[in-house]
N, CA, C and O of each residue as an XYZ file, in Angstrom:
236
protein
N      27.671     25.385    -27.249
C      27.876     25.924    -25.919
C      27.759     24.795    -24.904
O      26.950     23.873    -25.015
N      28.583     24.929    -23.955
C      28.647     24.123    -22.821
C      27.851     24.902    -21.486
O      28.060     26.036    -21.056
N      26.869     23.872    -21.000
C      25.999     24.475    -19.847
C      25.292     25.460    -19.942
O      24.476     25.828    -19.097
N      25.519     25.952    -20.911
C      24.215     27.800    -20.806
C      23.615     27.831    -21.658
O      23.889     27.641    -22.843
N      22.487     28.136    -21.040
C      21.086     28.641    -21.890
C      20.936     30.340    -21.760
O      21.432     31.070    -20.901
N      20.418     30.558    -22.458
C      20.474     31.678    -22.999
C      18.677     31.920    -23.573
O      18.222     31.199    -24.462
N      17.839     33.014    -22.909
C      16.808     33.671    -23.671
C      16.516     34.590    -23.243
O      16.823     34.909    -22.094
N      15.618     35.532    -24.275
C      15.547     37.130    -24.316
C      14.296     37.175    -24.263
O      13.687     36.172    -24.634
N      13.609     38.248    -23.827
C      12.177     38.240    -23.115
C      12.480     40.574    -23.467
O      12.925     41.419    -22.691
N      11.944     40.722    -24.986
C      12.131     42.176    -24.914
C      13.361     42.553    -25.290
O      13.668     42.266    -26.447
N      14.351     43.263    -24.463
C      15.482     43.662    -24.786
C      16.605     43.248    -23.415
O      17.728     43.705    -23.202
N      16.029     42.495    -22.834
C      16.462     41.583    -21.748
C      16.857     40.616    -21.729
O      15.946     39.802    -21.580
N      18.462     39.858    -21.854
C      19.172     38.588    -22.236
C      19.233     37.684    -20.696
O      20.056     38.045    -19.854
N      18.680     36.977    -20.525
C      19.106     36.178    -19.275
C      20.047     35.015    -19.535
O      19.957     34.285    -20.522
N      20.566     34.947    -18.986
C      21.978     33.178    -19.406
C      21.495     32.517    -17.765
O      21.218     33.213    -16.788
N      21.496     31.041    -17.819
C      21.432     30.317    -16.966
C      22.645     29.717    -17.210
O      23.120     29.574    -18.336
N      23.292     29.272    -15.914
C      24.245     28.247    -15.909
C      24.047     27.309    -14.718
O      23.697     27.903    -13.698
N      24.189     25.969    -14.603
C      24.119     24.966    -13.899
C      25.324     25.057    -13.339
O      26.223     24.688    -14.095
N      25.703     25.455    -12.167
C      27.197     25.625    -11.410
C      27.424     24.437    -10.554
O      28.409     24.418     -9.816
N      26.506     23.342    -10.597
C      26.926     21.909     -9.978
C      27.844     20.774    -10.808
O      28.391     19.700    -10.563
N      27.648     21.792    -12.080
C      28.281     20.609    -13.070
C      29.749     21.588    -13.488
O      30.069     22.754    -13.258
N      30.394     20.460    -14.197
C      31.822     21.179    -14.474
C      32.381     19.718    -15.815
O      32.059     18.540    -15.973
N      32.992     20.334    -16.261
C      33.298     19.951    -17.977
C      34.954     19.205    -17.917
O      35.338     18.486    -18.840
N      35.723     19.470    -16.841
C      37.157     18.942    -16.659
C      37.733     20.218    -16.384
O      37.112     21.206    -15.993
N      39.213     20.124    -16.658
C      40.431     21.480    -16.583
C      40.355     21.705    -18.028
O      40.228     21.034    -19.051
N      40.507     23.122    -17.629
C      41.165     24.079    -19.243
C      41.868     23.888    -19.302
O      42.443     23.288    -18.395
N      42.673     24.360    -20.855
C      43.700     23.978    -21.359
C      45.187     24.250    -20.467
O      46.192     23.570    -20.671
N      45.130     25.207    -19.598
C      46.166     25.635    -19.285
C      46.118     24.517    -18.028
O      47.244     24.036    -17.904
N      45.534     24.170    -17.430
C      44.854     22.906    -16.375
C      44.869     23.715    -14.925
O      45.061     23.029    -13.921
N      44.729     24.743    -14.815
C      44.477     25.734    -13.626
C      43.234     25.995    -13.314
O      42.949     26.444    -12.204
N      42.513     25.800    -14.054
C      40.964     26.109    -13.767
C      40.389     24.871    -13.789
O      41.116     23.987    -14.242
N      38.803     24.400    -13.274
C      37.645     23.971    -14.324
C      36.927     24.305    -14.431
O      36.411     25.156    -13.706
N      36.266     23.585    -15.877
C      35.243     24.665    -16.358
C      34.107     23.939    -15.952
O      33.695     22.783    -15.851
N      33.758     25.174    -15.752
C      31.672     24.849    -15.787
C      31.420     25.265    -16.626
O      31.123     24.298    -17.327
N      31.187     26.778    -17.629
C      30.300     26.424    -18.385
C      31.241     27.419    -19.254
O      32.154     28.200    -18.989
N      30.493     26.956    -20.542
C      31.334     28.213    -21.756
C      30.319     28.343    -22.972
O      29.293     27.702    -23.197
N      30.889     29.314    -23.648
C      30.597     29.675    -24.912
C      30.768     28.912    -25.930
O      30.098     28.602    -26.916
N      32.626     28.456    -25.177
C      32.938     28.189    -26.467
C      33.038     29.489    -28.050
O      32.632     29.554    -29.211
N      33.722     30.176    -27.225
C      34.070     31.381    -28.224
C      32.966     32.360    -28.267
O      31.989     32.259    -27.525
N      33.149     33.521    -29.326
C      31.767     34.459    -29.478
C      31.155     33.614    -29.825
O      31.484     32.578    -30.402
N      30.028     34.049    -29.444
C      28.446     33.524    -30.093
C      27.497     34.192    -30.645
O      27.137     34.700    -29.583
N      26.578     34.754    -31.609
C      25.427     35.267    -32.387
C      24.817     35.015    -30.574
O      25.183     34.054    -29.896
N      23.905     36.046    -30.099
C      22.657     35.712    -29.515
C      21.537     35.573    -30.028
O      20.730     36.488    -30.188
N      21.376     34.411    -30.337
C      19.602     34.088    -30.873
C      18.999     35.339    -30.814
O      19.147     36.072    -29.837
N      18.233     35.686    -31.923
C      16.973     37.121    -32.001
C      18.058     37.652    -32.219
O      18.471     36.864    -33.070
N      18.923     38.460    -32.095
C      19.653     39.341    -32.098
C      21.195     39.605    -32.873
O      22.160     40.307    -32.569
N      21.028     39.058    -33.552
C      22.430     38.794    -34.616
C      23.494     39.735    -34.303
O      24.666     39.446    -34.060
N      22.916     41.006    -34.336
C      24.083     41.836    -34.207
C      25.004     41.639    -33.004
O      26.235     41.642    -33.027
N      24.213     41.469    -31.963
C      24.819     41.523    -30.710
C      25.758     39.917    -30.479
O      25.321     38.989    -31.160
N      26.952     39.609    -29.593
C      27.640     38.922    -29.508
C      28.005     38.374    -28.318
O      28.672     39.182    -27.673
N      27.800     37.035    -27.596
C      28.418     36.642    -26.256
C      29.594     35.810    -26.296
O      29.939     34.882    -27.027
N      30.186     36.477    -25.174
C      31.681     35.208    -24.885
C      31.651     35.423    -23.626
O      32.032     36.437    -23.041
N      30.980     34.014    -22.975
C      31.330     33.459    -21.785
C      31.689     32.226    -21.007
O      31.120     31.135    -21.000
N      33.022     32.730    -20.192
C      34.012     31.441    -19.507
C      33.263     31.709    -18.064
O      33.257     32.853    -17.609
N      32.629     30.619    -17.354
C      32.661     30.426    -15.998
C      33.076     29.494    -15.742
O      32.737     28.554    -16.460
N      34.199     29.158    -14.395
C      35.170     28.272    -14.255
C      35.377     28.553    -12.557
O      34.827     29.471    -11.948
N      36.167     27.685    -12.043
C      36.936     27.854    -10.578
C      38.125     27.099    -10.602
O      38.360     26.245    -11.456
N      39.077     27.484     -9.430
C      40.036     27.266     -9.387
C      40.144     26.048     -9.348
O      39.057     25.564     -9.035
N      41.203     25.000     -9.568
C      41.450     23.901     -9.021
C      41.831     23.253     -7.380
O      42.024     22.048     -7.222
């Protein structure tokens, strides 16, 4: 994962992301990214459950 942290406290998932930083343009080069997944992800503790997250802004 790029930029996010991720921890659970109970049945409560918090994600942090650092929105000062940014990774370049996506593939399509319309956006950049700040932070990602990088596809689904397992959430730590919690196998069953699954994250996919893109945060990005325009160019």
């Amino acid at each position: 994962m790029k930029n996010v942290e991720m921890s659970i406290e109970g049945n409560i998932l918090t994600i942090k992301v650092d929105l000062s930083k940014d990774f370049g343009p996506s593939a399509s080069g319309k956006t950049i990214i700040i932070a990602s997944s990088e596809g689904n992800q397992s959430i730590p503790g919690k196998e069953e459950a699954k994250i996919g997250l893109n945060v990005y802004k325009k160019k």
